[in-house]
KEDREN-321462 format. One record per residue: x negated, y negated, z of N, C-alpha, C, O in turn; residue number from 0. Coordinates in Angstrom, 2 decimals. Atoms other than C-alpha are relative to their C-alpha. Example, Ala and Ser with C-alpha at 12.3 -4.5 7.8 and 13.67 -1.06 7.14 Angstrom:
2
<doti><n_x>-0.89</n_x><n_y>1.19</n_y><n_z>0.00</n_z><ca_x>-12.30</ca_x><ca_y>4.50</ca_y><ca_z>7.80</ca_z><c_x>-0.90</c_x><c_y>-1.20</c_y><c_z>0.00</c_z><o_x>-1.94</o_x><o_y>-1.18</o_y><o_z>0.66</o_z><i>0</i></doti>
<doti><n_x>0.82</n_x><n_y>1.19</n_y><n_z>-0.06</n_z><ca_x>-13.67</ca_x><ca_y>1.06</ca_y><ca_z>7.14</ca_z><c_x>0.77</c_x><c_y>-1.09</c_y><c_z>0.73</c_z><o_x>0.26</o_x><o_y>-2.20</o_y><o_z>0.90</o_z><i>1</i></doti>
This chain:
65
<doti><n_x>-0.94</n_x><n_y>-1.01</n_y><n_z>0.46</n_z><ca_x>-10.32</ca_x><ca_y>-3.61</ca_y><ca_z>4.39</ca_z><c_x>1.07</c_x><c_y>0.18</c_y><c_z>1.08</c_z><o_x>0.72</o_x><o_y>0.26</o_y><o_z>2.26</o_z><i>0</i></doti>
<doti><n_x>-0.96</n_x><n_y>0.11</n_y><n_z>-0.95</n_z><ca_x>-6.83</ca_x><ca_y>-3.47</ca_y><ca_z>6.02</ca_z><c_x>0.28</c_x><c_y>1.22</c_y><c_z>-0.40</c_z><o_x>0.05</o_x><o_y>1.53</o_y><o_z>-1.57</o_z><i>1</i></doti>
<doti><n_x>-0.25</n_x><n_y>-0.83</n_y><n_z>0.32</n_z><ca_x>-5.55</ca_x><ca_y>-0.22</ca_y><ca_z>6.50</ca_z><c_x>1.44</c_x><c_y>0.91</c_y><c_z>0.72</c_z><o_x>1.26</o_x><o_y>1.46</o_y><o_z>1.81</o_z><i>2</i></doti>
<doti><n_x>-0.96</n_x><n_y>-0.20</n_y><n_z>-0.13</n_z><ca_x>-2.04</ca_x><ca_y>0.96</ca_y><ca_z>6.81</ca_z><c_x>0.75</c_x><c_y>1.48</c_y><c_z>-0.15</c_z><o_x>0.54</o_x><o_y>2.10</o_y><o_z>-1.20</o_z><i>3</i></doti>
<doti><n_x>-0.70</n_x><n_y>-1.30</n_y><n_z>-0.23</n_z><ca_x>0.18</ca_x><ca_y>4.26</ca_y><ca_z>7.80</ca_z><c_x>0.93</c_x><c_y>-0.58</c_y><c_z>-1.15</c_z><o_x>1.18</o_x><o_y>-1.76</o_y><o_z>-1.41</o_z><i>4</i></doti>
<doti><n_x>-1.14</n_x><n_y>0.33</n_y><n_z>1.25</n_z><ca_x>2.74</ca_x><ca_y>4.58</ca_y><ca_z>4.74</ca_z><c_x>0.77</c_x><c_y>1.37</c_y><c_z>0.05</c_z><o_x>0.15</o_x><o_y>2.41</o_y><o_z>-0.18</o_z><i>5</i></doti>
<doti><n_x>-0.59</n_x><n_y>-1.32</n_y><n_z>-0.14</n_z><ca_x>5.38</ca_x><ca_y>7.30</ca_y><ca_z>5.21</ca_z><c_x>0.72</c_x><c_y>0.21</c_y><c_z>-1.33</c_z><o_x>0.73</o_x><o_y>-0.81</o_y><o_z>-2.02</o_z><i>6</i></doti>
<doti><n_x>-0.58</n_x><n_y>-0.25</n_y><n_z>1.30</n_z><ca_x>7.21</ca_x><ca_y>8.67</ca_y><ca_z>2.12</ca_z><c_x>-0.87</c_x><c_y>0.18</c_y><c_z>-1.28</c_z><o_x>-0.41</o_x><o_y>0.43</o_y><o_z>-2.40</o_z><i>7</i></doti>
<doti><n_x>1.26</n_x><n_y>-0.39</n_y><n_z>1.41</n_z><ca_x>4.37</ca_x><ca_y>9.15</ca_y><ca_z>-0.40</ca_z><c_x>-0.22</c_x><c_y>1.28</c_y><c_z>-0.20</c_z><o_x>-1.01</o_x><o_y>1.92</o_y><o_z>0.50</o_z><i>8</i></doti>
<doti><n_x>-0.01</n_x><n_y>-1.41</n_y><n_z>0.19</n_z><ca_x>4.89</ca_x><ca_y>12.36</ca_y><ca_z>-1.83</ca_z><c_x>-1.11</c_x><c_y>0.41</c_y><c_z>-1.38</c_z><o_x>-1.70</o_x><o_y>1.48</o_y><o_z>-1.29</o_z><i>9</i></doti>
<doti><n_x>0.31</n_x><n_y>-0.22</n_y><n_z>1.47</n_z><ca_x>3.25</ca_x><ca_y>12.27</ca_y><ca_z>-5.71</ca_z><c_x>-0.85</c_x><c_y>-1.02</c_y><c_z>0.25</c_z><o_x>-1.12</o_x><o_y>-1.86</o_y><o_z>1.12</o_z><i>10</i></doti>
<doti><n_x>0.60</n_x><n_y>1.30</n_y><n_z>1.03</n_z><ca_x>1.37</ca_x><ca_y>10.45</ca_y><ca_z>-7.93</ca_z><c_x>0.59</c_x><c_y>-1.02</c_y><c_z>-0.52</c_z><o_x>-0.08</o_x><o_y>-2.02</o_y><o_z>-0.81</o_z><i>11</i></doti>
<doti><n_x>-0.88</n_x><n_y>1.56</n_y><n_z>0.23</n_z><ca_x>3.87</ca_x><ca_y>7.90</ca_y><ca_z>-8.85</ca_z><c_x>-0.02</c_x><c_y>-0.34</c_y><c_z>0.93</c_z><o_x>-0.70</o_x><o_y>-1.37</o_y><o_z>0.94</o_z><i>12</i></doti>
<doti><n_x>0.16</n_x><n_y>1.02</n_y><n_z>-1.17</n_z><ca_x>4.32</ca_x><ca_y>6.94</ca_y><ca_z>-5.12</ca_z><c_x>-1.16</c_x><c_y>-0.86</c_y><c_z>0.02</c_z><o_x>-1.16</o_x><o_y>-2.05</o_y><o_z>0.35</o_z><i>13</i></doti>
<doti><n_x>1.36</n_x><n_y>0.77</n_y><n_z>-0.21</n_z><ca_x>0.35</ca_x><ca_y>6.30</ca_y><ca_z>-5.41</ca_z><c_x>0.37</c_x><c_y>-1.21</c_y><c_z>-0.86</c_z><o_x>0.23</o_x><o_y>-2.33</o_y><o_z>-0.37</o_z><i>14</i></doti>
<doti><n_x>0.22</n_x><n_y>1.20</n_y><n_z>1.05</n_z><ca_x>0.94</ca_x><ca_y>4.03</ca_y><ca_z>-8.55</ca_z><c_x>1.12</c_x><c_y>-1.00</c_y><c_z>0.26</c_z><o_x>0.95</o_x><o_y>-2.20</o_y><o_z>0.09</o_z><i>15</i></doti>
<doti><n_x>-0.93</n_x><n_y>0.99</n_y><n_z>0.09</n_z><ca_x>4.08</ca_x><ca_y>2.55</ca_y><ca_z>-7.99</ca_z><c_x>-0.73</c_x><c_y>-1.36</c_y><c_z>1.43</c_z><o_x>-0.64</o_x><o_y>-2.57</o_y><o_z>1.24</o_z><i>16</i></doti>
<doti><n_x>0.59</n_x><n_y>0.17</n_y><n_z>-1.06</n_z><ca_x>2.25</ca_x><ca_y>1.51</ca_y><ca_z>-4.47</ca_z><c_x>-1.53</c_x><c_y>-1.36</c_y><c_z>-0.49</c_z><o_x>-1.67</o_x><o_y>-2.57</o_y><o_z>-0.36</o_z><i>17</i></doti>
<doti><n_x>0.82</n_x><n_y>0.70</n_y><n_z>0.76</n_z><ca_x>-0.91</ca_x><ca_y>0.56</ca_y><ca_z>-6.28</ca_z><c_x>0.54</c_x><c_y>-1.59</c_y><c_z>-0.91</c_z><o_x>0.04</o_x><o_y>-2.72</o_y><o_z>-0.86</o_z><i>18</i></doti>
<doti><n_x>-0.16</n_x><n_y>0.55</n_y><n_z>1.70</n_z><ca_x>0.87</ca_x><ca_y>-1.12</ca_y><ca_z>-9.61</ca_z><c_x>0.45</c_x><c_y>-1.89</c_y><c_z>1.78</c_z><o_x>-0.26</o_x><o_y>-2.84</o_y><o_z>2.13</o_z><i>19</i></doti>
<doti><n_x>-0.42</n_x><n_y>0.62</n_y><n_z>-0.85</n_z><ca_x>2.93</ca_x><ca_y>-3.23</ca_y><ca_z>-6.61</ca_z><c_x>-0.83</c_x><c_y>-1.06</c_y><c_z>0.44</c_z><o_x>-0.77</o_x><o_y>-2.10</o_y><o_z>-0.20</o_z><i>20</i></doti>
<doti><n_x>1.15</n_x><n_y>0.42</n_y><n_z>-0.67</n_z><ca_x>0.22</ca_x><ca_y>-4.65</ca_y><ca_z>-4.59</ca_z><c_x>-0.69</c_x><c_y>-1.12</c_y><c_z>-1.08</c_z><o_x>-0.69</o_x><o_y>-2.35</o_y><o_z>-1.06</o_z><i>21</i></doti>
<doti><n_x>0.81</n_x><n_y>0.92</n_y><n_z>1.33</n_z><ca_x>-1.85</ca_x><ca_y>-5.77</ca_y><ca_z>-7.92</ca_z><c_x>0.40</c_x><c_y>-1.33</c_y><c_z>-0.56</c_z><o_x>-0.28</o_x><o_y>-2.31</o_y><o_z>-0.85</o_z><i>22</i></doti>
<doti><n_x>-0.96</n_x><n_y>0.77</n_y><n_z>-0.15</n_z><ca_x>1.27</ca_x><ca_y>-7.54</ca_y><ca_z>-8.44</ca_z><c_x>-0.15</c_x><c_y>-1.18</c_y><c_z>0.28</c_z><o_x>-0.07</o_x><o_y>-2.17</o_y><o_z>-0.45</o_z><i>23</i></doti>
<doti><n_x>-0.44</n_x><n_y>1.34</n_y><n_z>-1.04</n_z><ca_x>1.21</ca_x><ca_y>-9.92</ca_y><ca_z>-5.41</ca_z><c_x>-1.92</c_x><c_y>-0.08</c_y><c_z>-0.27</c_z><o_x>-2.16</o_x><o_y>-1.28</o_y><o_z>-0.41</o_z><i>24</i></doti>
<doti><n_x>1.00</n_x><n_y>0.34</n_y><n_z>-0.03</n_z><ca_x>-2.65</ca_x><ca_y>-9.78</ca_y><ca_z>-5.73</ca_z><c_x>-0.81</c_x><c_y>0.68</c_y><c_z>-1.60</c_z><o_x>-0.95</o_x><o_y>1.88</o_y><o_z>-1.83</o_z><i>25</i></doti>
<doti><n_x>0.47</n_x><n_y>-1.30</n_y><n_z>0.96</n_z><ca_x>-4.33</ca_x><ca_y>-8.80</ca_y><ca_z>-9.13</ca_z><c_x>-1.80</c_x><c_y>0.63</c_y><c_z>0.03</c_z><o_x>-2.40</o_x><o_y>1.43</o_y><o_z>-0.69</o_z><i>26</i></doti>
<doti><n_x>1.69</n_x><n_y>-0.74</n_y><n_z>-0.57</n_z><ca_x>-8.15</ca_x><ca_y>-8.09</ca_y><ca_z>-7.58</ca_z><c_x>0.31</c_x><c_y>0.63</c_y><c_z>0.98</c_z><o_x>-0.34</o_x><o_y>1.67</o_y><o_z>0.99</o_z><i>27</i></doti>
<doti><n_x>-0.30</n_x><n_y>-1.04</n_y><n_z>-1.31</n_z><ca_x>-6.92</ca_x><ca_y>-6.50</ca_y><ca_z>-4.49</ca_z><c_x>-0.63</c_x><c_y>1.65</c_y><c_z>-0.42</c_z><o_x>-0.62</o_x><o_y>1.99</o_y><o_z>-1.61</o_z><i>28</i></doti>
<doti><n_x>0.74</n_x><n_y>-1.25</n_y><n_z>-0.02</n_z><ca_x>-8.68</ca_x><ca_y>-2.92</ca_y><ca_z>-4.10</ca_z><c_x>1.15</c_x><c_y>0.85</c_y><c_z>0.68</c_z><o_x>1.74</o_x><o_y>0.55</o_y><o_z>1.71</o_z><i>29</i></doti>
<doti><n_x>-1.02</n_x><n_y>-0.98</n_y><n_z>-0.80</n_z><ca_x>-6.36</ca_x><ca_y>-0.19</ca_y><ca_z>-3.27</ca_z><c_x>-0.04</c_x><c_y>1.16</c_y><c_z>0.31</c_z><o_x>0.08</o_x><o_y>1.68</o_y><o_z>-0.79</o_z><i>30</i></doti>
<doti><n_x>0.59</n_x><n_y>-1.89</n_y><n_z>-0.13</n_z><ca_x>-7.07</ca_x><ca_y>3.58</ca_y><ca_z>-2.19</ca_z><c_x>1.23</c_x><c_y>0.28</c_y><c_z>0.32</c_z><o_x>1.85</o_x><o_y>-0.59</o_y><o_z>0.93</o_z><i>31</i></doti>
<doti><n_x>-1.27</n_x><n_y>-0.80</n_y><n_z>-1.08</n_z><ca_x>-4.08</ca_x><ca_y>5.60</ca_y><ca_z>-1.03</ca_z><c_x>-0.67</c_x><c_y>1.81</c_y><c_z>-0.11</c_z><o_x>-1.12</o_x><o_y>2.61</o_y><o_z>-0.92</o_z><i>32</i></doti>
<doti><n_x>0.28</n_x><n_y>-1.46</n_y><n_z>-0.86</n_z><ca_x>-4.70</ca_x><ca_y>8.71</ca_y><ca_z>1.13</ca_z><c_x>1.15</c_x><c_y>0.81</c_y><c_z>-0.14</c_z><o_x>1.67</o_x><o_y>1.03</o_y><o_z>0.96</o_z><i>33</i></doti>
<doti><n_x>-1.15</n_x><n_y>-0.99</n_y><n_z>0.03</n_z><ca_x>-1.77</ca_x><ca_y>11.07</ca_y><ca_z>-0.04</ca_z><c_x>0.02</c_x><c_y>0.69</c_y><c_z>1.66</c_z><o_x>0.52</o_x><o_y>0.41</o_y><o_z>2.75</o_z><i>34</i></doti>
<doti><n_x>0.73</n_x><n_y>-1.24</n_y><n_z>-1.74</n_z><ca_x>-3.20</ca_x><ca_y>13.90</ca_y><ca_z>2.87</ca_z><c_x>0.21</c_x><c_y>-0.97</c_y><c_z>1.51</c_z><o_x>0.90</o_x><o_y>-0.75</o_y><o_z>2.50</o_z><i>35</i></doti>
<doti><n_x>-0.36</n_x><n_y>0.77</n_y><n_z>-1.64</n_z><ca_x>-3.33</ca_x><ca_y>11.30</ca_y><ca_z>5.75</ca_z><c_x>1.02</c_x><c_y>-0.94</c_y><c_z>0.10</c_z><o_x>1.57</o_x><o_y>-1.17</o_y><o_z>1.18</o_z><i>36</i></doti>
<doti><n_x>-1.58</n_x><n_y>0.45</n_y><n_z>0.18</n_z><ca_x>-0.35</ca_x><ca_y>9.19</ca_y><ca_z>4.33</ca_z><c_x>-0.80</c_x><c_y>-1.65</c_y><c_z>0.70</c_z><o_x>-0.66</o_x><o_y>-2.40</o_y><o_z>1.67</o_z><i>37</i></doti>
<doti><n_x>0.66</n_x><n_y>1.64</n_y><n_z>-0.59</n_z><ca_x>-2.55</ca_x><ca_y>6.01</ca_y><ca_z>4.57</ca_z><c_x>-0.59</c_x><c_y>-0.97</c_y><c_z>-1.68</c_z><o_x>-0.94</o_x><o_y>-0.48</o_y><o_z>-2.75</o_z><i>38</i></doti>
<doti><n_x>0.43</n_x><n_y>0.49</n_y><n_z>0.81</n_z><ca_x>-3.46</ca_x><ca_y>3.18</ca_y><ca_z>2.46</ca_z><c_x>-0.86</c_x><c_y>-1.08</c_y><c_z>0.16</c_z><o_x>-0.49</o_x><o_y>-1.85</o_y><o_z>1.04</o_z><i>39</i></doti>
<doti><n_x>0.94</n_x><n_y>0.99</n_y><n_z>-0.76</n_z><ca_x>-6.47</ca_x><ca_y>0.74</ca_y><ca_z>2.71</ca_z><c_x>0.25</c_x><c_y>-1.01</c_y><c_z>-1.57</c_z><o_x>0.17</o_x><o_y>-0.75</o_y><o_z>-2.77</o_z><i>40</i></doti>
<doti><n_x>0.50</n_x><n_y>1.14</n_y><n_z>1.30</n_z><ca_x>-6.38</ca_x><ca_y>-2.73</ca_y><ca_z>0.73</ca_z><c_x>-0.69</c_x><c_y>-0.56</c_y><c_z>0.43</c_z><o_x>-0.75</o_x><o_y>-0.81</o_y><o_z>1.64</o_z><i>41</i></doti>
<doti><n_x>0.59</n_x><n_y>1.34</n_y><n_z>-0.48</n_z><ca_x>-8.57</ca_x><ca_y>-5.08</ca_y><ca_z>0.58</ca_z><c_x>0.30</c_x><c_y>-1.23</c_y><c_z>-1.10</c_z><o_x>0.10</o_x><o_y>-1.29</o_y><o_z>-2.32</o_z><i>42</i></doti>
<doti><n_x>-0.79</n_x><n_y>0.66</n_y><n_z>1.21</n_z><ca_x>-6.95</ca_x><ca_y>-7.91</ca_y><ca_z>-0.80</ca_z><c_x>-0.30</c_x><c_y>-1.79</c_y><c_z>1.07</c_z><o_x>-0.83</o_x><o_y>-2.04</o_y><o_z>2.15</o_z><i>43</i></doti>
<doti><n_x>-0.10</n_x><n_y>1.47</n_y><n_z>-0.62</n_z><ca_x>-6.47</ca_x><ca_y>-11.98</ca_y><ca_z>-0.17</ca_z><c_x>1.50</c_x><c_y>0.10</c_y><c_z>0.60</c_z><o_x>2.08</o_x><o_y>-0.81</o_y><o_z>1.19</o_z><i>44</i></doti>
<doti><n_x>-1.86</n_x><n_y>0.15</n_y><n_z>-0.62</n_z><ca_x>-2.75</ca_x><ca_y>-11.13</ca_y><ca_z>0.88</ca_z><c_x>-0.32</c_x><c_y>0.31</c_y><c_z>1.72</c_z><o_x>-1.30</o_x><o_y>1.04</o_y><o_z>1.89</o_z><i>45</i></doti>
<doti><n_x>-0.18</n_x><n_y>-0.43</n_y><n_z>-0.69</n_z><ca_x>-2.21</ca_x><ca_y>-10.83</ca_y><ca_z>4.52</ca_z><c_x>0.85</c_x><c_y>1.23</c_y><c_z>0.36</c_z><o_x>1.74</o_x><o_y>1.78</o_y><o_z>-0.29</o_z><i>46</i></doti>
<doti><n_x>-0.80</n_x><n_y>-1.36</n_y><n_z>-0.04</n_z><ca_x>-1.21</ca_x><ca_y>-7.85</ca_y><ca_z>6.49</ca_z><c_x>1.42</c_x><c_y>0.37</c_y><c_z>-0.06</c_z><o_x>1.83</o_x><o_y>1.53</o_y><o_z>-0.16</o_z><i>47</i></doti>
<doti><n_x>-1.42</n_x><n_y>-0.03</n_y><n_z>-0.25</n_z><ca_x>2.64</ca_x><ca_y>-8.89</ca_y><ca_z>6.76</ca_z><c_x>0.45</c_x><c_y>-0.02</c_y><c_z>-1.52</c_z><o_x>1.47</o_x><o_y>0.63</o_y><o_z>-1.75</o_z><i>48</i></doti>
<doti><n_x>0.11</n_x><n_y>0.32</n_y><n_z>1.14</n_z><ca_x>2.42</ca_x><ca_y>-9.83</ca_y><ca_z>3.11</ca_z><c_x>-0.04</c_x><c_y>1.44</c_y><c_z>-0.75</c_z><o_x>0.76</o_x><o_y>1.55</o_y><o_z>-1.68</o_z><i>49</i></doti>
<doti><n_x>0.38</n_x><n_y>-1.29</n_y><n_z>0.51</n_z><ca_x>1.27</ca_x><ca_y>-6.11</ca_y><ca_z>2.10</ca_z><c_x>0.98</c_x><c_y>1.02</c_y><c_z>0.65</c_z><o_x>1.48</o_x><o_y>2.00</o_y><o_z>0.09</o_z><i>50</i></doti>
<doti><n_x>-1.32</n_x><n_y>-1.03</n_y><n_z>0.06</n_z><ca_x>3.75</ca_x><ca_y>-4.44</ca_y><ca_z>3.93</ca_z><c_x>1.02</c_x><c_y>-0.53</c_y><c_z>-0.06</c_z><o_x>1.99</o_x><o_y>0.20</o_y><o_z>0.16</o_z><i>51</i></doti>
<doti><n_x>-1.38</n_x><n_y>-0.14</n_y><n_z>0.86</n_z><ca_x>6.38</ca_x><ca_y>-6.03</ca_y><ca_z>2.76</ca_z><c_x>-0.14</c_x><c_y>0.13</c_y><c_z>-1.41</c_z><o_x>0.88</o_x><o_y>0.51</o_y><o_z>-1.99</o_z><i>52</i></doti>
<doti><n_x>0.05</n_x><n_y>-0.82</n_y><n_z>1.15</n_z><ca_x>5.17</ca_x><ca_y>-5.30</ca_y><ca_z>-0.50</ca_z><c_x>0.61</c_x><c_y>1.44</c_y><c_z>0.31</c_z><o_x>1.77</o_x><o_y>1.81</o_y><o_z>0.13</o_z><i>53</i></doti>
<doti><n_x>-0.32</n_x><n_y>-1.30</n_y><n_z>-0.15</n_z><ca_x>5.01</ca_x><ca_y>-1.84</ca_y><ca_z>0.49</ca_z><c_x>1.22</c_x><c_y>0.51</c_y><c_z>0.26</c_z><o_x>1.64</o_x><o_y>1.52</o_y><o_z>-0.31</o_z><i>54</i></doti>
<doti><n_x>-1.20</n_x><n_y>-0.57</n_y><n_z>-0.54</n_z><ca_x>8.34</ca_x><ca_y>-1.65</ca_y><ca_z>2.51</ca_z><c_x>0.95</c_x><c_y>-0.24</c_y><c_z>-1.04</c_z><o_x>2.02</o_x><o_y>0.37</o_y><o_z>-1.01</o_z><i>55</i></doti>
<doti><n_x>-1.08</n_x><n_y>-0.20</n_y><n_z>0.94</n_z><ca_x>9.98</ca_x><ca_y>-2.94</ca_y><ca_z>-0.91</ca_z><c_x>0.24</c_x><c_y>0.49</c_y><c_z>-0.83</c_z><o_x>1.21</o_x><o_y>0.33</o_y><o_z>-1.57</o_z><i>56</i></doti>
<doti><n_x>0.26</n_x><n_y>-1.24</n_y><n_z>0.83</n_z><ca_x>8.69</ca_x><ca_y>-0.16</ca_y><ca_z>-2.65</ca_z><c_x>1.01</c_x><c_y>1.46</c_y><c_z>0.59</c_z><o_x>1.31</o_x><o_y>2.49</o_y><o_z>-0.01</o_z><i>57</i></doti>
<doti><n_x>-0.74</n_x><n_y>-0.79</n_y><n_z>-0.51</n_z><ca_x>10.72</ca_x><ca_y>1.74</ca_y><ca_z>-0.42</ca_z><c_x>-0.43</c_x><c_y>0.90</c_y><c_z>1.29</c_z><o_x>0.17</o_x><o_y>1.49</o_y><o_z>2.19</o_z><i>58</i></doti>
<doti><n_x>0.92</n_x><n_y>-0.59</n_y><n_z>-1.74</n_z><ca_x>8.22</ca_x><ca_y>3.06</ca_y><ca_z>2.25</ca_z><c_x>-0.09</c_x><c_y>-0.52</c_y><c_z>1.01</c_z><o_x>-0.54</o_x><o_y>-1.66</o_y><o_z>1.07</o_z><i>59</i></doti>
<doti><n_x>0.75</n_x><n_y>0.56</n_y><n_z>-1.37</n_z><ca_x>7.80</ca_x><ca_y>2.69</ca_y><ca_z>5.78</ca_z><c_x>-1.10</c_x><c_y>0.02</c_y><c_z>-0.01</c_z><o_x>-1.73</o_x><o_y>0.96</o_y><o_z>-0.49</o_z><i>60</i></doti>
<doti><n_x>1.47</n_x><n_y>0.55</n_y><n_z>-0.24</n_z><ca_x>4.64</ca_x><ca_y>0.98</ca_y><ca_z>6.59</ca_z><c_x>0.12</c_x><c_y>-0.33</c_y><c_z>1.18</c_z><o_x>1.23</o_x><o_y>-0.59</o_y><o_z>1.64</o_z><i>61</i></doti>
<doti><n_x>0.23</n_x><n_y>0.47</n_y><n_z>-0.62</n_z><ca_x>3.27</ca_x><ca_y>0.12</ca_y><ca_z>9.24</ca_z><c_x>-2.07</c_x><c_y>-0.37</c_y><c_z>0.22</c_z><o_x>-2.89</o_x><o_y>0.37</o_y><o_z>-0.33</o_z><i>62</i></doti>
<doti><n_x>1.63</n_x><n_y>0.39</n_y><n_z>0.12</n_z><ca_x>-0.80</ca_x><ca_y>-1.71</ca_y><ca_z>10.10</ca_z><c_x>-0.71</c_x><c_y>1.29</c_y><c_z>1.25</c_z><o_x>-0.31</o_x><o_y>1.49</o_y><o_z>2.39</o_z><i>63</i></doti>
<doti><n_x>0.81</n_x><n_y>-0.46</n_y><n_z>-1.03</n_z><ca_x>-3.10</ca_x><ca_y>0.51</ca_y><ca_z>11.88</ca_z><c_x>-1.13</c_x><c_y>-0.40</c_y><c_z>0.93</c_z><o_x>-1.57</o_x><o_y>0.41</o_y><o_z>1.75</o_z><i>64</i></doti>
């Protein structure tokens, strides 16, 4: 499980658009997002550079923890 700081996630669409994204580039990938701690864990076959640039073209800063 890789698990990543994600800034800008305010709602429930951030979660899904975040989620829907991800599934995307991987469609078994596992995804949780932590609204409260502003974190997201995948576990996926994508690497970590791979997942945040998903993420960062969703519009969020990411970064790996």
């Amino acid at each position: 499980m890789q698990v990543f700081s994600v800034e800008g996630m305010t709602c429930g669409h951030c979660v899904k658009a975040v989620t829907n994204a991800l599934q995307r580039e991987d469609a078994a990938a596992e995804v949780k997002v932590d609204l409260a701690r502003k974190q997201v864990s995948v576990k996926s076959e994508l690497g970590s550079e791979q997942i945040l640039q998903v993420i960062r073209d969703e519009g969020y800063e990411a970064r790996a923890i």
